[in-house]
C-alpha positions in Angstrom: 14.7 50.3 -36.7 16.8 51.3 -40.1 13.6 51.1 -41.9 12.5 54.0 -39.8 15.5 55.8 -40.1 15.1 55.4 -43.8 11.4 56.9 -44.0 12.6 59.9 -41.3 15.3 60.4 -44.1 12.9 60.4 -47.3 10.8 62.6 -44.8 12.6 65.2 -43.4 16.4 65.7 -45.7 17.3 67.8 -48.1 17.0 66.8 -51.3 21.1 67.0 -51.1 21.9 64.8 -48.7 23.5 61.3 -48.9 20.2 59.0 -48.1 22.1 56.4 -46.0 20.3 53.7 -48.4 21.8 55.2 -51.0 25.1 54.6 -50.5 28.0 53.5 -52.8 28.7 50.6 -50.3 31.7 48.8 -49.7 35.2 47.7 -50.7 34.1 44.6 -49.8 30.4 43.3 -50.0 29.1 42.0 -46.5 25.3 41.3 -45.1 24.3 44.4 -43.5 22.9 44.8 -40.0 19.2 44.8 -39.4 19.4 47.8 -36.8 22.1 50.3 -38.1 22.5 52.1 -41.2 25.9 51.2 -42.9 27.0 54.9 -41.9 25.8 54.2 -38.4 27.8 50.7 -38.4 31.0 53.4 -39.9 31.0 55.4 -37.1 30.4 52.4 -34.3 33.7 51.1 -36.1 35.9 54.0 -36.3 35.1 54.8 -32.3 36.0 50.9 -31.3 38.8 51.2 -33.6 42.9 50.9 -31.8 43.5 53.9 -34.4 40.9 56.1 -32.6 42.1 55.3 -29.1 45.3 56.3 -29.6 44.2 59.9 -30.9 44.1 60.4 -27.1 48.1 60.4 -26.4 48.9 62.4 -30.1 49.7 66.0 -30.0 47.6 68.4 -31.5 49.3 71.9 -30.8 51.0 71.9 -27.3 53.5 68.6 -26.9 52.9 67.9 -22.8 51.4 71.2 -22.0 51.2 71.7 -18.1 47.9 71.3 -17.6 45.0 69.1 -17.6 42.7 71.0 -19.9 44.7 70.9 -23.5 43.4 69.6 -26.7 44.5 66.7 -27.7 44.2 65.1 -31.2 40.9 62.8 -29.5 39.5 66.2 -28.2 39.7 68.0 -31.3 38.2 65.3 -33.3 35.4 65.0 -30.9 34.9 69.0 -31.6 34.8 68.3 -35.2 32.2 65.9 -34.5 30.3 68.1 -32.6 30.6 71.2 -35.1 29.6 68.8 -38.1 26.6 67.3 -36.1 25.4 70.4 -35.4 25.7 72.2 -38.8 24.5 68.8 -40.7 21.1 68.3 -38.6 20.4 72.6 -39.1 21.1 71.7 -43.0 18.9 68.7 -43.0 21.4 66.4 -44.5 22.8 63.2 -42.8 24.0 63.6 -39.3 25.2 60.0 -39.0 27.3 60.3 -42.3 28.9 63.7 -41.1 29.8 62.0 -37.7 31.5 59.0 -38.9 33.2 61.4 -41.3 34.3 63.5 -38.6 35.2 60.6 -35.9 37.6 59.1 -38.6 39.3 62.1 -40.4 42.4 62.4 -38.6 43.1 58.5 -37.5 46.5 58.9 -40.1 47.7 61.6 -38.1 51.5 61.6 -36.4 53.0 61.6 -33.1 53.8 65.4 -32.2 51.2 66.9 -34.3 52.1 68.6 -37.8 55.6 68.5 -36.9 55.4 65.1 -37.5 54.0 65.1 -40.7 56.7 67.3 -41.6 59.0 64.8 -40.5 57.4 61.8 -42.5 56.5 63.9 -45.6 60.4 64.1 -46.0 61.4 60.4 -44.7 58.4 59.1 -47.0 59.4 58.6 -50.6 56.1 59.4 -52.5 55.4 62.0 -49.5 52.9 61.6 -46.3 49.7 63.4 -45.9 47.7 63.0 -42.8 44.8 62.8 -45.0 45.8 59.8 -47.4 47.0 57.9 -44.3 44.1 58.3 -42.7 42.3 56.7 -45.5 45.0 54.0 -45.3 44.3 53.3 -41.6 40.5 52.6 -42.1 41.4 50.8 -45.1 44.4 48.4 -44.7 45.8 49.1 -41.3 43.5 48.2 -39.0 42.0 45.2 -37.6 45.5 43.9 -38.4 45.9 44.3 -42.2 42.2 43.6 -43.0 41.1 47.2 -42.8 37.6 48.7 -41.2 35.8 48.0 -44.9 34.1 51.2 -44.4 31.2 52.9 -47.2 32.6 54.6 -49.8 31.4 57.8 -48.6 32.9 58.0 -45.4 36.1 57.3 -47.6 35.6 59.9 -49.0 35.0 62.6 -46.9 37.9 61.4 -44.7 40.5 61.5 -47.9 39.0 65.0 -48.9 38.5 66.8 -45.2 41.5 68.8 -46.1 40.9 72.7 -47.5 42.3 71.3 -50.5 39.7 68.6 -51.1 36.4 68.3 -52.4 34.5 65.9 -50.9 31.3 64.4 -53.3 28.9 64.4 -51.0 27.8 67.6 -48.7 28.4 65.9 -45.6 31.7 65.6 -46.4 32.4 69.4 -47.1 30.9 70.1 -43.8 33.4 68.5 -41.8 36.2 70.0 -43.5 34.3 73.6 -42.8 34.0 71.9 -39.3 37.4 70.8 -39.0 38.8 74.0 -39.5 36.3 75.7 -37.5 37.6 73.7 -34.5 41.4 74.2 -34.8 41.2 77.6 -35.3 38.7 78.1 -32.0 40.4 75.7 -29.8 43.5 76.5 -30.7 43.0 80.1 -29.7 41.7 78.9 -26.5 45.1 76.4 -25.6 47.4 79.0 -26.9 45.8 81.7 -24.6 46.0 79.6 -21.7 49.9 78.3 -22.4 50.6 82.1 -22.6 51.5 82.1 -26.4 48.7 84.2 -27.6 46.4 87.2 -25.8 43.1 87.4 -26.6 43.5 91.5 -27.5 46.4 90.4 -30.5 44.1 88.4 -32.7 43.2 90.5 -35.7 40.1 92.8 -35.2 38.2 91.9 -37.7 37.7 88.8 -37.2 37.1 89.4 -33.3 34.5 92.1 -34.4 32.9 89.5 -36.7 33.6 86.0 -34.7 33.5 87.2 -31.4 35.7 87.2 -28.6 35.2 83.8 -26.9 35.0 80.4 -28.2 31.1 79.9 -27.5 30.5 83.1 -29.6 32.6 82.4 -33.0 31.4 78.8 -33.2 27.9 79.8 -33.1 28.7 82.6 -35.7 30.6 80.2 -38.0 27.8 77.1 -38.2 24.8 80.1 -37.8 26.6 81.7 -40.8 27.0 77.9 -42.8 23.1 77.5 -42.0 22.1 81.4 -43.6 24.6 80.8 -46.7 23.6 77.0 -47.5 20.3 75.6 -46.2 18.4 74.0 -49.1 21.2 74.9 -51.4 23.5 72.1 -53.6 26.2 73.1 -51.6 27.8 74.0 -48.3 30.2 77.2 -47.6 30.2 79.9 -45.4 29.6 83.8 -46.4 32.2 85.6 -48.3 33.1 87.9 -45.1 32.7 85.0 -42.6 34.9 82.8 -45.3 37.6 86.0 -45.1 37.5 86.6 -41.4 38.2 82.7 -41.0 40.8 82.6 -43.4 42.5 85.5 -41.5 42.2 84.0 -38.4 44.0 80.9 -39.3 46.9 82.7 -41.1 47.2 84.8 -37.9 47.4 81.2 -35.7 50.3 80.0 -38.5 52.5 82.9 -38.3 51.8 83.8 -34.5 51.0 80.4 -32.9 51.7 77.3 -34.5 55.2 77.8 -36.0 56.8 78.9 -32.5 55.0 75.8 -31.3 55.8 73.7 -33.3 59.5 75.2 -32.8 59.5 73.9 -29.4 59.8 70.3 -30.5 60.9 70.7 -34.3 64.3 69.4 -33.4 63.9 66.6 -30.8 61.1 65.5 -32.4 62.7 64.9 -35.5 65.9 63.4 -34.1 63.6 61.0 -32.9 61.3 59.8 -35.8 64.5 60.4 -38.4 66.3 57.9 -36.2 63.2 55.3 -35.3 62.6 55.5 -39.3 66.2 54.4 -40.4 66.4 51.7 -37.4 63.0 50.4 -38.5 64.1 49.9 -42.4 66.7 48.4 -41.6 65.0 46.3 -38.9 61.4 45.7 -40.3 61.1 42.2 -38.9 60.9 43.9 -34.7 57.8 46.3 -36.2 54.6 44.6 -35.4 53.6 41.5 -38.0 51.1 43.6 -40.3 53.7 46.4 -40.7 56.4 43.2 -41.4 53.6 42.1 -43.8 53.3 45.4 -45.5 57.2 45.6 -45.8 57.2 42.9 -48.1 54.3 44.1 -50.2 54.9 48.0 -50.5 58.6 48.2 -49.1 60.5 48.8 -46.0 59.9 52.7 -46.2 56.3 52.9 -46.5 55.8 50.0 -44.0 58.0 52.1 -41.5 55.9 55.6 -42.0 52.7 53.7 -41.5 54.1 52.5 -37.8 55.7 55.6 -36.7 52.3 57.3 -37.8 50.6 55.0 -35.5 52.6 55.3 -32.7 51.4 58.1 -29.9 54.0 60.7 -28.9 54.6 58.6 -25.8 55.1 55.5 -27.2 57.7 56.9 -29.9 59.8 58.4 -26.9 59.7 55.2 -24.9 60.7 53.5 -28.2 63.0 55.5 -29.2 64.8 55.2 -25.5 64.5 52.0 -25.9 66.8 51.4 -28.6 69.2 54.4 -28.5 69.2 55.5 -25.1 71.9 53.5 -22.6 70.3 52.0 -19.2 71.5 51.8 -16.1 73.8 48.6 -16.0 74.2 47.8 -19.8 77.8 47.5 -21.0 
C-alpha cells in the first residue's frame, strides 16, 4: 500500500510538494511501517496522542460559554485540518503532510486560551509561545518524556504555523493560511451567537469580499489560495483577499477577543500565577516526567510545561484543591 501511495505522488503532485519518501526523517531512526507513509504514521500519532485529547476541555475564545455548539481548541484544530486538506489536495501537494501538520499545531496551547499564554509568557523565564511548546509536546512531553519522534517536517510546520513563521515546506505555509482562516471564521460565528459581535459591524469590505456567512468566506479564502498558487513555488492568498483577511482579524482583536479575553484575564491569572509558584516550590507532586524535567531544565520551565498541559478544568479543580478550604478541614 505506501508503494502505491508513492507512485500516486510521483503521478499526480506538484513538482512543490513534500514527496512523503522524501522526507528529512526522524530525531530518532526507527524501521518504518510497511502500510503508512511516515506522515501518515505522524498524524495516526498526534490524533492517539494524551496532548490531542485534551485540546477538547482547552478554551479557544469563550471560557464555559452557555451552550453546546462553541469551539473549542479540538474543534478549531479539526477546522484547520479540514481547511488545509482541502486547499493542499486543490494544490496538488501532500494532503497527509498538511493534516498531521494541522492535527498537531496547537497541542502546546494553555488552559483558557491566549490569556493563558499571556500568563505563562510572563511566569516563563525565556518566555512561552504556543508554537515552541507545541513542538516541545510532540518532542519530549509525550509518551512520558520520550516524545512522539515525529518527521522533521511535521516539526516544522508545527513550530512555524504562526503568521510569523516560515515553514520550508508548502504544506506547512498552508496550514498557517488555514489556521488563520479558521479562527477568524469561527470565531465570527461563536462571537455572534454569545452576543459579542453582529454580523452588520464587521468591516464592509471584507463582508463584500468574504461573504456574509461562514460557508461563503471559507470557500472564498481556499478558492482564492487555489487561483493565486496552483503550480506555483509558493502558497499565499491575493493581495486584496490577503488585506480583507488581515482586516478582519484586526477587527476580531480590538472588537472581540480582548473583551473576551477580559472576562477571565483576572481569575484566570490568579490561578495559573498561584499553581505556578506552588508547583516550583513543590515540583516533586507534578507528575514524574515534569519531576524529571525539573531536574534537567529547572523548576520553572518544568512547571510551564504542566500548567500548559492541564485543561481549563483540570487547573480549576487543581487549583481548588490546594488553595480553596473544604468543608470540615481545620
Amino acid at each position: 500500500m505506501k508503494e502505491k501511495t508513492y507512485e500516486k505522488e510521483d503521478l499526480f503532485f506538484s513538482p512543490y510538494a513534500c514527496k512523503s519518501k522524501n522526507s528529512r526523517g526522524r530525531l530518532r531512526e526507527e524501521a518504518p511501517c510497511p502500510m503508512r507513509t511516515d506522515f501518515q504514521r505522524d498524524r495516526d500519532r498526534i490524533i492517539y496522542s494524551k496532548a490531542f485529547l485534551r485540546l477538547k476541555n482547552k478554551t479557544q475564545v469563550f471560557y464555559a460559554p452557555d451552550g453546546d455548539h462553541y469551539m473549542s481548541r479540538l474543534t478549531h484544530t479539526l477546522d484547520v485540518s479540514q481547511i488545509a486538506r482541502s486547499a493542499a489536495r486543490c494544490l496538488a501537494l501532500n494532503e497527509d503532510l498538511a493534516e498531521a501538520i494541522a492535527l498537531g499545531h496547537d497541542l502546546g496551547h494553555t488552559p483558557f486560551g491566549h490569556v493563558g499564554e499571556r500568563v505563562l509568557n510572563r511566569l516563563c523565564k525565556g518566555g512561552f509561545r504556543h508554537s515552541e511548546q507545541s513542538l516541545r509536546v510532540v518532542d519530549l512531553l509525550e509518551k512520558d518524556g520520550r516524545g512522539l519522534n515525529l518527521t522533521f517536517e511535521v516539526r516544522d510546520g508545527i513550530l512555524n504555523h504562526t503568521k510569523s513563521g516560515n515553514p520550508h515546506t508548502l504544506e506547512g505555509k498552508v496550514v498557517s493560511l488555514a489556521d488563520r482562516i479558521a479562527y477568524i471564521n469561527h470565531d465570527i460565528e461563536d462571537s455572534v451567537r454569545a452576543g459579542f459581535l453582529d454580523l452588520d459591524e464587521l468591516p464592509k469590505g471584507p463582508a463584500r469580499i468574504f461573504g456574509r456567512d461562514t460557508s461563503a468566506r471559507i470557500n472564498t479564502a481556499v478558492l482564492d489560495i487555489y487561483e493565486e498558487s496552483y503550480g506555483k513555488p509558493y502558497v499565499r492568498m491575493s493581495e486584496e483577499k490577503a488585506a480583507a483577511l488581515d482586516e478582519l482579524r484586526t477587527f476580531m482583536f480590538e472588537h472581540v477577543y480582548e473583551r473576551a479575553n477580559k472576562l477571565i484575564q483576572e481569575s484566570a491569572e490568579r490561578m495559573l500565577t498561584a499553581l505556578f509558584e506552588y508547583f516550583v516550590h513543590h515540583p516533586d507532586e507534578m507528575p514524574q516526567v515534569y519531576v524529571t524535567l525539573s531536574e534537567k531544565d529547572g523548576a520553572e520551565r518544568a512547571v510551564c510545561d504542566y500548567l500548559s498541559s492541564m485543561t481549563d478544568r483540570f487547573a480549576i479543580n487543581t487549583f481548588k484543591r490546594l488553595f480553596v478550604p473544604r468543608e470540615g478541614s481545620v
